[in-house]
Every structure is written in structure tokens, then in C-alpha cells.
C-alpha positions in Angstrom: 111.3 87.6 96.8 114.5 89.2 95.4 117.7 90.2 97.1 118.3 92.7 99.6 120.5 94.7 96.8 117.6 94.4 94.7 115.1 96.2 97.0 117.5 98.5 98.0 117.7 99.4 94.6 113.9 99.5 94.4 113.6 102.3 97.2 113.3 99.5 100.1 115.4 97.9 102.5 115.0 95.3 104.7 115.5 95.2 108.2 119.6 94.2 108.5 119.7 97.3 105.5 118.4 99.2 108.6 120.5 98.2 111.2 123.3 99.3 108.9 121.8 102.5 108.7 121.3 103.6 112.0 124.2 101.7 113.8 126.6 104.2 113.3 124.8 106.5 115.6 122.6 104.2 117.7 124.9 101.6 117.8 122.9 99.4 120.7 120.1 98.9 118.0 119.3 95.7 117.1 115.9 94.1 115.3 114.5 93.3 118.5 114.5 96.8 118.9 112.9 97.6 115.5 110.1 94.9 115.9 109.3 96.2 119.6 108.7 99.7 117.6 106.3 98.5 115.4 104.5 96.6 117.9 104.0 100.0 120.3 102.9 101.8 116.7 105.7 104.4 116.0 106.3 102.4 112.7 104.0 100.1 110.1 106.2 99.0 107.5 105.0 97.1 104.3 104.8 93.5 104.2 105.7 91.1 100.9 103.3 88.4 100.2 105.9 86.1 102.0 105.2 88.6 105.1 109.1 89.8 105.2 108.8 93.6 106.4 110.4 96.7 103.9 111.3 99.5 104.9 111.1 102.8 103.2 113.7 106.0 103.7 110.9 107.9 105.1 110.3 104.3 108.1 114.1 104.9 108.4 113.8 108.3 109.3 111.2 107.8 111.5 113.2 105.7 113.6 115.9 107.6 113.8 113.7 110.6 115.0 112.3 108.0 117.8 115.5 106.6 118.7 117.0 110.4 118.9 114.4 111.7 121.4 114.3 108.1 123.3 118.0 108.7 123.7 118.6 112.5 123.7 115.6 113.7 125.4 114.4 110.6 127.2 110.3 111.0 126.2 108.3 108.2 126.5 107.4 106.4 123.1 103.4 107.1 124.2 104.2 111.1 123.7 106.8 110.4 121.1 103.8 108.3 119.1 100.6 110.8 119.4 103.2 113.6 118.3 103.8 111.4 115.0 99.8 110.4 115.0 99.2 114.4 115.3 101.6 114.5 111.9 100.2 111.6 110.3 96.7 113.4 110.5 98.3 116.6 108.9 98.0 118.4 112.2 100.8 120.6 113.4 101.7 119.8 117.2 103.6 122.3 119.3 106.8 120.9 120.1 108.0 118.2 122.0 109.6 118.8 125.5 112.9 119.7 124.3 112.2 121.9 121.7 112.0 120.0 119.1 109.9 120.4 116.2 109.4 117.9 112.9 107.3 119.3 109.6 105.1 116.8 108.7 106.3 116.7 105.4 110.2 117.2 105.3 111.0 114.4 108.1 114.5 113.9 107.2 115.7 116.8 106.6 114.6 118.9 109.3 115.5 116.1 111.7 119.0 116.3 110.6 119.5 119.5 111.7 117.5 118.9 114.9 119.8 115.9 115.9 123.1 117.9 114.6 124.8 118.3 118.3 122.7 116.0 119.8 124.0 112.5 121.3 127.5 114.0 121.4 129.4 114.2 124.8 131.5 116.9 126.1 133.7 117.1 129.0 133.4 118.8 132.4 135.1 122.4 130.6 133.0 121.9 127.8 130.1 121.1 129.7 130.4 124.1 131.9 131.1 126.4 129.1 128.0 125.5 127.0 125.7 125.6 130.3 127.4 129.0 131.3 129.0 128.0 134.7 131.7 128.8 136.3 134.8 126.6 137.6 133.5 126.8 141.1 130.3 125.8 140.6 131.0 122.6 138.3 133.2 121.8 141.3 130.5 122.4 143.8 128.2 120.2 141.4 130.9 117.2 141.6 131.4 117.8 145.6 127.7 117.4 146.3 127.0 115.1 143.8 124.6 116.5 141.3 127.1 115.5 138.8 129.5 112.4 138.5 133.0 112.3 137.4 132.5 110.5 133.5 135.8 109.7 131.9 133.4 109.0 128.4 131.7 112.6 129.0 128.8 114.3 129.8 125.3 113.9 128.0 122.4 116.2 127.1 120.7 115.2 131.1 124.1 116.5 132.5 123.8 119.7 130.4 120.1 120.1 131.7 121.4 119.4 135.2 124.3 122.2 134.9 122.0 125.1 133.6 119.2 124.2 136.3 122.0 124.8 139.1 123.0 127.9 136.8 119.9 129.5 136.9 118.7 128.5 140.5 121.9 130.0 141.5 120.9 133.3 140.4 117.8 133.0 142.8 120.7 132.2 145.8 120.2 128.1 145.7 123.6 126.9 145.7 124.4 123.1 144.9 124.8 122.3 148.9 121.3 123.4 149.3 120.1 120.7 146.3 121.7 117.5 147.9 118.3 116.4 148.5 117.5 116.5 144.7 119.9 113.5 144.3 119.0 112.0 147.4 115.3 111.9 146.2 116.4 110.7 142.4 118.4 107.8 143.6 115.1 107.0 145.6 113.3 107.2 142.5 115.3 105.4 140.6 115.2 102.4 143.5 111.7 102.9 142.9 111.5 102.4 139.4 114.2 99.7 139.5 111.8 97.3 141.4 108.7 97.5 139.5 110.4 97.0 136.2 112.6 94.0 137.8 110.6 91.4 136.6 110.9 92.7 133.0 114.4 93.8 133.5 115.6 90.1 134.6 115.0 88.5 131.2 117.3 87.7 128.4 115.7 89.0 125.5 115.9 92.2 124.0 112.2 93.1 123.3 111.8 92.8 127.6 114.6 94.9 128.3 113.1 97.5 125.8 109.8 96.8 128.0 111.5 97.5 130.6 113.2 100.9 130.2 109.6 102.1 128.2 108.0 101.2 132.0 110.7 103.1 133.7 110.7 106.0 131.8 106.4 105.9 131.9 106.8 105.0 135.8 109.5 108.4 136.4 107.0 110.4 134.4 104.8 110.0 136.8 106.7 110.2 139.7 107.4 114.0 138.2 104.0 114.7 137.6 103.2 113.5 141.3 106.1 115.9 142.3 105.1 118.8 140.5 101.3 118.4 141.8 102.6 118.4 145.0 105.0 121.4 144.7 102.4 123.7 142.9 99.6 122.8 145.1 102.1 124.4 148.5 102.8 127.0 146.0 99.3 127.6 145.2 98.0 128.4 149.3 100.8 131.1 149.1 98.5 133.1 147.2 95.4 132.6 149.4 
């Protein structure tokens, strides 16, 4: 088998190649990680006849569009996977919660401008500013605790919590009137927390990935069990 310069050279890399390239902006990946991937489906790289994987640019990018949405948008690798099976068929699936979008034949290019501004943090002025809030109400958000003081800043689910409050505020829900929102997440989460413990417990990486795929499949459904809830009081309004 040659070196890992040679089949860099020859349009492949292996998997520490890989790690190199994607550490810089998923820095907690590791080839655990990678080979946990490929076992759920949302990669098949080629073998050599001594069974060592190679990677492609295009498998790169392909992770780096999984790892994105796991991080950024927080989908489960099931709905991350049939939108990549819809591609790999030469469908054209609407777009993922989120809004975004990948052509099936340009991945990396497109993706680069999806994830541009994505997995950056801002701080509480920024934050407000780019969810269109005012002073008062990021305070209100921090007082009633829809929102927690972060000295490393605020992610893409803190922007998403800012512009809900925004735009609930402009039907007369102020943040003291959502302390049960964060009452009924932290539930959740305890939830959540418990089924997963057994997986969350061990040592190895490939378990803890286990582990955060169940959580995020278990929340899923938790918000779907909401939501049928919600809409079904909401649907004997109208009768």
C-alpha cells in the first residue's frame, strides 16, 4: 500500500488526512467519529485490498455537510441520511429544517457558502442585533432564563431562541410569560438524560456519539408529541 503522501497525491486520503481536514472547524472530530458515520450510512468510503478505507474530496465534503447540520442545526443523522439518499438517487429534496439546501452535483461548493456564518458565536449585542431585539428584551431573556450568560458566546439555538421571543413578542407574549418553556426543556432534557445514560456512561467515543444520535432522535419526538398535542387543542377551536 503506498504512503499517505502518495494517495493524497493520487486524489485520496486516508483517514488522519481527514482529521486534518476538518479539525480546524470541527475540532472534537476524531476517527471514532468518522467510522460511527459510515456505520449509520452517511458515508461508504473505498476500501484497498488490505481493507484500509480512502477517502475522496467529495467523502470529505460530505462529512463536513453532516458534521455542519449535526452541529449547526442539530438534525438527526436519520433525516440528514435520506436527504443525501434523495441526492444519491438524483432526486431534488426540499430543504432541510434550516434552510438549507445542497445540489446534488456541486457538494462543496455550495456547502461552503451555506456553512459561511455558521458555527460562529456572537455576543449578547451581537446576538440581539442579528435577531432584531432590543436591550430590554435580551435582558428580560437573561432575567427569566431563556437565555444564559456565555462568556464563549452565543450559538445558532440562542439565535433561534432570541427571534422566537422577538416575534412572539409582537403577538403580546413577553419572556415572563415563557418561563415554562425552560421549565418544560430542562424536564426534557432530564428526560433524555436518563434513557441515553447507559450509552452516555462509557468510555469510548463511538457510545458517546450513540448517545447524543439517541438524544437528539428521543427530543425529536418529544417535539412531535408536543406539537400533536398543541395542534390537536388548536384544532377544537375551530369546531
Amino acid at each position: 500500500m503506498g504512503t499517505g503522501r502518495d494517495t493524497h497525491r493520487a486524489g485520496v486520503l486516508n483517514i488522519g488526512e481527514v482529521l486534518q481536514e476538518l479539525s480546524a472547524d470541527f475540532p472534537q472530530i476524531s476517527a471514532s467519529k468518522i467510522r460511527f458515520l459510515e456505520e449509520k450510512g452517511l458515508i461508504s468510503p473505498q476500501r484497498t485490498p488490505a481493507g484500509y478505507r480512502k477517502y475522496t474530496e467529495q467523502d470529505v465534503e460530505r462529512l463536513r455537510f453532516v458534521l455542519a447540520l449535526q452541529r449547526d442545526q442539530y438534525l438527526p443523522l436519520k433525516v440528514i441520511k435520506d436527504y443525501l439518499d434523495a441526492i444519491d438517487r438524483g432526486e431534488r429534496p426540499e430543504a432541510l429544517p434550516g434552510g438549507m439546501t445542497l445540489t446534488p452535483r456541486v457538494v462543496s461548493e455550495q456547502l461552503s457558502r451555506e456553512i459561511a456564518g455558521r458555527g460562529r458565536s456572537w455576543s449578547l449585542a451581537e446576538l440581539g442585533e442579528k435577531a432584531g431585539a432590543g436591550q430590554e428584551l435580551m435582558a428580560d431573556l437573561l432575567g427569566y432564563g431563556l437565555l444564559h450568560q456565555q462568556e464563549s458566546g452565543y450559538d445558532e439555538h440562542a439565535l433561534g431562541v432570541v427571534k422566537a421571543c422577538v416575534e412572539l413578542q409582537a403577538h403580546g407574549i413577553e419572556p415572563r410569560h415563557l418561563r415554562s418553556f425552560r421549565a418544560a426543556a430542562d424536564r426534557q432534557m432530564d428526560l433524555v438524560e436518563g434513557a441515553v445514560a447507559p450509552l452516555a456512561s462509557r468510555r469510548d467515543v463511538a457510545s458517546k456519539a450513540r448517545a447524543a444520535e439517541t438524544a437528539k432522535e428521543i427530543s425529536g419526538l418529544c417535539l412531535r408529541l408536543h406539537s400533536a398535542l398543541v395542534n390537536g387543542d388548536i384544532a377544537r377551536m375551530d369546531r
